[in-house]
C-alpha positions in Angstrom: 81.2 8.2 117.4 83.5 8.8 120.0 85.2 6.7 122.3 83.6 6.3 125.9 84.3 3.5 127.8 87.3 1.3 127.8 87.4 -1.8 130.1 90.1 -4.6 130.8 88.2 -7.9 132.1 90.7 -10.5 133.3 89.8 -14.0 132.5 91.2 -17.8 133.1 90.3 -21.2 131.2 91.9 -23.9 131.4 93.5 -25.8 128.9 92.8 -29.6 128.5 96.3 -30.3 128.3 99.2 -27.9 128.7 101.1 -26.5 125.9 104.7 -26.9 126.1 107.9 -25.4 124.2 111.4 -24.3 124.7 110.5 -20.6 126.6 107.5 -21.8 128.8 104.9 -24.1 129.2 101.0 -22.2 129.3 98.5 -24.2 131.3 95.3 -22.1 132.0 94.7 -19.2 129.5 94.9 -16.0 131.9 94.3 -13.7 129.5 92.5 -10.1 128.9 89.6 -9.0 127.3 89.6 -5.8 126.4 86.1 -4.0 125.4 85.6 -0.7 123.8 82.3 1.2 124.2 81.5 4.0 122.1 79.0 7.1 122.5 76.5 5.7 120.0 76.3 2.2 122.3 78.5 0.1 120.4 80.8 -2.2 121.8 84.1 -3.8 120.4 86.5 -6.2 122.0 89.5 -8.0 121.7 91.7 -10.5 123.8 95.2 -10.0 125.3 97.4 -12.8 126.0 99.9 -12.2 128.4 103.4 -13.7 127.9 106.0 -12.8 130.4 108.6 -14.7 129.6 108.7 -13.1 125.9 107.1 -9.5 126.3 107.0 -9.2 130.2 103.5 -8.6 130.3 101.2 -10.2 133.1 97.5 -10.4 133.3 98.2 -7.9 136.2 100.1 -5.4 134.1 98.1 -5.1 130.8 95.0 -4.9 133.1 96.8 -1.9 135.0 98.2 -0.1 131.6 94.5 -0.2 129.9 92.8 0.9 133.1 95.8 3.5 134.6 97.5 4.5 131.3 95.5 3.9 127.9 91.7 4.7 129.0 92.2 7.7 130.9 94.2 8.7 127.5 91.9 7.8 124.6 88.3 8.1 126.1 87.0 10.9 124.6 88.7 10.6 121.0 86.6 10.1 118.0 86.2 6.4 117.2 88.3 6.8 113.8 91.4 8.6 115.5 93.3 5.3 115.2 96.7 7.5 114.6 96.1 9.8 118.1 95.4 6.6 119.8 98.3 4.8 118.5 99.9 8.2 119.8 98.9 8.4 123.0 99.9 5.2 124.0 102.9 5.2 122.1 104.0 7.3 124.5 104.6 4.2 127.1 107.1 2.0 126.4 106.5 -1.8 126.2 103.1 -3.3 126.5 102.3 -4.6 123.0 99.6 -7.1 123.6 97.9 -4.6 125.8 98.3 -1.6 122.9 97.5 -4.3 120.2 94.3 -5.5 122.0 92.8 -1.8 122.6 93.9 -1.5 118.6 91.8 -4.5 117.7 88.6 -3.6 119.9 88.7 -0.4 117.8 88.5 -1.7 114.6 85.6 -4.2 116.0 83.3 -1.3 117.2 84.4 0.6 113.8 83.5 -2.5 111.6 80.1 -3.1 114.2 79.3 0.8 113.6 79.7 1.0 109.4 78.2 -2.4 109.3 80.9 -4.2 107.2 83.3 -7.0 108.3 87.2 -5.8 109.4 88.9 -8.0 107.3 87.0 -6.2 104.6 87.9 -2.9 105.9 91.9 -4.3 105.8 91.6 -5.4 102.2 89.1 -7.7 102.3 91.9 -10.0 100.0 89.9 -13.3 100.7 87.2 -15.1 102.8 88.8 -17.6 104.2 92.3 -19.3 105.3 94.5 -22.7 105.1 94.8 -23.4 109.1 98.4 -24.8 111.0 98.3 -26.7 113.9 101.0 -26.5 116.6 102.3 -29.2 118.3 104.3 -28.8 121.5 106.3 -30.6 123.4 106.1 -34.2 124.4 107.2 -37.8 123.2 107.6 -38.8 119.7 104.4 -41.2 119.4 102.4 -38.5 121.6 103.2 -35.8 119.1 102.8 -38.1 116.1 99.1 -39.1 117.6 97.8 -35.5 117.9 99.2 -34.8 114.7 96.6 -37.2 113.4 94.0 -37.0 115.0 93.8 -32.9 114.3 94.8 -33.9 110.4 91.6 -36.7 111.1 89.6 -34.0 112.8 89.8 -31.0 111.3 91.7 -31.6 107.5 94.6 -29.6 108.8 98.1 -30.8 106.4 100.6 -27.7 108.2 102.1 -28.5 111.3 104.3 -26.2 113.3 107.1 -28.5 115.5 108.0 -27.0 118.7 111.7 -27.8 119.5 114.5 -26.6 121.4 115.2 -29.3 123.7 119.1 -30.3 124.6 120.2 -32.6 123.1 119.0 -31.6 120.0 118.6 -35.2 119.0 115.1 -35.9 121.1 113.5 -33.3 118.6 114.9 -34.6 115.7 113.5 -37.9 116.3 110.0 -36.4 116.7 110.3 -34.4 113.6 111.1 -37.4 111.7 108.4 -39.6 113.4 106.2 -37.0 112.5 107.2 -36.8 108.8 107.0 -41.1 108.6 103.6 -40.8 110.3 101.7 -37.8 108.2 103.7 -38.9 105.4 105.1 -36.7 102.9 102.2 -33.9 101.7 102.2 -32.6 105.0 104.0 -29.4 106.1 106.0 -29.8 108.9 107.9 -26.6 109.9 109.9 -26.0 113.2 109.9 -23.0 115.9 112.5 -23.2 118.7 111.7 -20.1 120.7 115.0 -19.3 120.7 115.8 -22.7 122.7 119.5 -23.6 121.3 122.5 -22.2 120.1 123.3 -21.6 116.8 126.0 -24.3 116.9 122.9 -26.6 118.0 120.4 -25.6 115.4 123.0 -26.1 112.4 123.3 -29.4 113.4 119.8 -30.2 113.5 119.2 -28.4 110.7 121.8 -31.1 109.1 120.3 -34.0 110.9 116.6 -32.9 109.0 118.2 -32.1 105.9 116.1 -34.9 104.2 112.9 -34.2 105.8 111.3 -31.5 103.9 111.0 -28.7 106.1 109.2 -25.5 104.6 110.5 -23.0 107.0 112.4 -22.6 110.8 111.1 -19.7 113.5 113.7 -18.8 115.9 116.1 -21.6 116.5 118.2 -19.5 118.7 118.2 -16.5 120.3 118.5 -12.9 117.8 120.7 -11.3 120.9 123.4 -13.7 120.1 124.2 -11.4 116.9 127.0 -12.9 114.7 126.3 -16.3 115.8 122.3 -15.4 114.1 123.4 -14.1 110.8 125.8 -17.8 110.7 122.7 -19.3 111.5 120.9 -17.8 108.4 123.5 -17.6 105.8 123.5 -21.5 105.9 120.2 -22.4 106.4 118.5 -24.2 103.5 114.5 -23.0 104.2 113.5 -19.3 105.2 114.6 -18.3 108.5 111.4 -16.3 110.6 112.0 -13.3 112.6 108.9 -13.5 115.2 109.7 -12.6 119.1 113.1 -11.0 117.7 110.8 -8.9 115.3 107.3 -7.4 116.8 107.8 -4.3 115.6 108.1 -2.4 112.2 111.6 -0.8 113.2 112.6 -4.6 114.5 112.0 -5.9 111.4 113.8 -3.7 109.4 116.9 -4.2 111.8 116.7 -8.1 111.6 115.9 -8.8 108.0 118.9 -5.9 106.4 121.0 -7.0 109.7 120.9 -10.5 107.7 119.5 -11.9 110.7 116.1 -13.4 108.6 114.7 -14.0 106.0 110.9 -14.2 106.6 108.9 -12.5 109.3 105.8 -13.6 111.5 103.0 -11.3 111.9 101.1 -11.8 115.4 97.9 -9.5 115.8 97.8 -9.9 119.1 101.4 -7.7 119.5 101.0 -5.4 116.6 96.9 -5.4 116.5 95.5 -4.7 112.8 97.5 -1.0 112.5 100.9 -2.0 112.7 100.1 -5.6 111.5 99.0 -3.6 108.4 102.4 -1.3 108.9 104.7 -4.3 109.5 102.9 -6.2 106.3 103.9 -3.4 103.8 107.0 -3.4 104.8 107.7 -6.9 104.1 105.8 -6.7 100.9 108.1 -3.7 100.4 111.6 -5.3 101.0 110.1 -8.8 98.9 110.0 -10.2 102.7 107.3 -13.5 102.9 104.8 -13.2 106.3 103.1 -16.0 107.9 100.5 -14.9 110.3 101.7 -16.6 114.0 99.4 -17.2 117.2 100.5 -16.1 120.5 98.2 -19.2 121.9 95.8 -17.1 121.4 92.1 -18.1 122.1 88.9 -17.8 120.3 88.7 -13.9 120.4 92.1 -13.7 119.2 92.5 -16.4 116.8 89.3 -14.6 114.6 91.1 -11.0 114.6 94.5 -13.0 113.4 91.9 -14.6 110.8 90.7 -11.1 109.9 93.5 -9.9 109.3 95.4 -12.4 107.4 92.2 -12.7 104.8 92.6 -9.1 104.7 95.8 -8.9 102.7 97.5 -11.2 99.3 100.7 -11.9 101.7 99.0 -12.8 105.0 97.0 -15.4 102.9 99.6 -17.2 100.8 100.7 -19.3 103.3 99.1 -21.2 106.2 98.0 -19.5 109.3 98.4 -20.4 112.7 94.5 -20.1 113.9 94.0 -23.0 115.8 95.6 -22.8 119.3 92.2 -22.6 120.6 91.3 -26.1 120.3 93.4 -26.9 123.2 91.3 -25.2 125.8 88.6 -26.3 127.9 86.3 -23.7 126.4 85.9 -20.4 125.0 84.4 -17.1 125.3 82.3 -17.2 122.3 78.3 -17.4 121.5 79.1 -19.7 118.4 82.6 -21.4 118.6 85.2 -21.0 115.4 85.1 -23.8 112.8 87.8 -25.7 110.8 86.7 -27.3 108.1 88.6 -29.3 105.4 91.9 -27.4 107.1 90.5 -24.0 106.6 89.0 -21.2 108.6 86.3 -19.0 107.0 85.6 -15.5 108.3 82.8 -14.3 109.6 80.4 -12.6 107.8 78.9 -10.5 110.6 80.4 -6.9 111.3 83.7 -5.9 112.9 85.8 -9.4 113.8 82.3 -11.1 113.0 81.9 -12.4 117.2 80.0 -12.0 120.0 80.9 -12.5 123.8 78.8 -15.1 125.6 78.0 -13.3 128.8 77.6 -15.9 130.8 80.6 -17.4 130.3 82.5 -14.3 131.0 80.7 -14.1 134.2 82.1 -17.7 134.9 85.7 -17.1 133.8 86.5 -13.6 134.9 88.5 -13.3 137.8 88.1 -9.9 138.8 85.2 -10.5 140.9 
């Protein structure tokens, strides 16, 4: 069982309608899969989302890092050599949803190989998860209707409010239409990719003081030191490390720093290792996790549901596995399902999915 083959397919869909928030705006999904072939025939993948304007990664780059850098140093290895792989391309800097994808496609050919499902190889905590729903910019009544109709759709009650707009009172008036529209059993919870200042998030964080929030991700940016830790001493609801935090040694600097007090776990820049490595630690310091989407698609969104079933912590609270409903289509033989506001995982082995092959022959763009 040895590694043999490592490719990096680039692929674009569409989304049926742009998703917008305070640090970009993603309109076609240009994203990466990755597939792992080993020397008994089976194949694993995995998706990479690029995200420039948070990691600095392209579709061009983690293409060129798999096929220049990672490949040429892991083909070869035994299949369970997870620790010399994470080695080897620990030894580049940068490139985390490249390294997390080639992480992932591991674990599928390992689950695919043994015959048992990943999130059972994790910890196999539970079958299936409580699904949020994001919804990014645009008017109040606009965000209020696709609220609704996903909450009609789907049974999804947890909604994650993009924000970060100046002034800061055009979000606050959609996070309140929101809460008078879903009414008050619904989560509502904000994420500001780092869009204000700290000045600008304590007052809307006053403004919404009667709204019921459950948590706030990344009102403004972690660089701005001092300003952060005022941030968090006064905010009423758990403050989540996620772009300031995608590592293990990250997270350790901004929760004892004072800088948050909850932390997002995103497979598709730790993978399932350090997902697993960055969960301990939180369960460690008595940290809470959510488990976050990088609009992810299909492929992605079932290894972020693997792994949060895998694990007590990654299952308490609702996960964010449902990005992929905005695009025009998927990758996937059979399509994930939400049902009642849950995701259930697959049953199959590894991540539980199968590539349609024809679609990837429509969407790549490498040929």
């Amino acid at each position: 069982m040895r590694i043999e083959s490592v490719e990096a397919i680039p692929f674009s869909i569409p989304f049926a309608k742009p998703v917008r928030f305070a640090s970009g705006q993603v309109e076609v999904a240009d994203h990466v899969l990755v597939r792992v072939r080993t020397s008994d025939g089976v194949v694993g993948v995995a998706e990479a989302p690029p995200r420039p304007y948070t990691y600095g990664e392209t579709q061009a780059s983690i293409v060129a890092a798999i096929e220049g850098l990672f490949a040429p140093a892991v083909v070869g290895l035994p299949l369970l050599s997870r620790e010399q792989v994470r080695a080897r391309v620990g030894r580049t800097v940068g490139n985390p949803t490249a390294k997390a994808a080639l992480d992932m496609a591991l674990w599928d050919a390992w689950g695919k190989t043994c015959g048992q499902p990943v999130h059972e190889l994790l910890g196999g905590f539970t079958d299936s998860l409580a699904v949020s729903h994001m919804v990014g910019f645009d008017d109040p009544a606009a965000m209020v209707a696709e609220a609704e109709r996903v909450r009609d759709t789907y049974g999804i009650t947890s909604f994650k409010v993009k924000v970060g707009r100046r002034p800061v009172h055009a979000d606050v008036a959609v996070v309140r239409a929101l809460r008078a529209g879903l009414g008050e059993d619904v989560e509502l919870y904000l994420d500001g990719n780092r869009g204000w200042t700290a000045t600008e998030a304590a007052q809307a964080l006053r403004l919404l003081d009667d709204v019921g929030l459950s948590r706030v991700e990344e009102l403004d940016p972690a660089d701005d030191v001092l300003a952060r830790r005022w941030l968090v001493q006064r905010c009423p609801v758990p403050y989540v490390a996620d772009e300031s935090a995608p590592t293990a040694a990250d997270v350790t600097r901004e929760v004892l720093g004072g800088s948050a007090t909850m932390v997002s776990i995103k497979t598709a820049r730790t993978g399932f290792t350090d997902s697993t490595q960055v969960a301990g630690l939180c369960e460690g310091l008595g940290v809470p996790v959510a488990v976050g989407n990088q609009v992810d698609g299909s492929i992605g969104s079932a290894c972020a549901l693997a792994f949060g079933a895998s694990r007590r912590s990654t299952s308490l609270l609702s996960a964010e596995l449902s990005n992929w409903l905005d695009l025009a289509d998927d990758l996937l033989t059979e399509p994930l399902v939400i049902v009642d506001g849950r995701m259930a995982v697959r049953s199959g082995p590894g991540t539980g999915i199968e590539v349609d092959e024809d679609k990837l022959t429509r969407y790549r763009t490498d040929r």
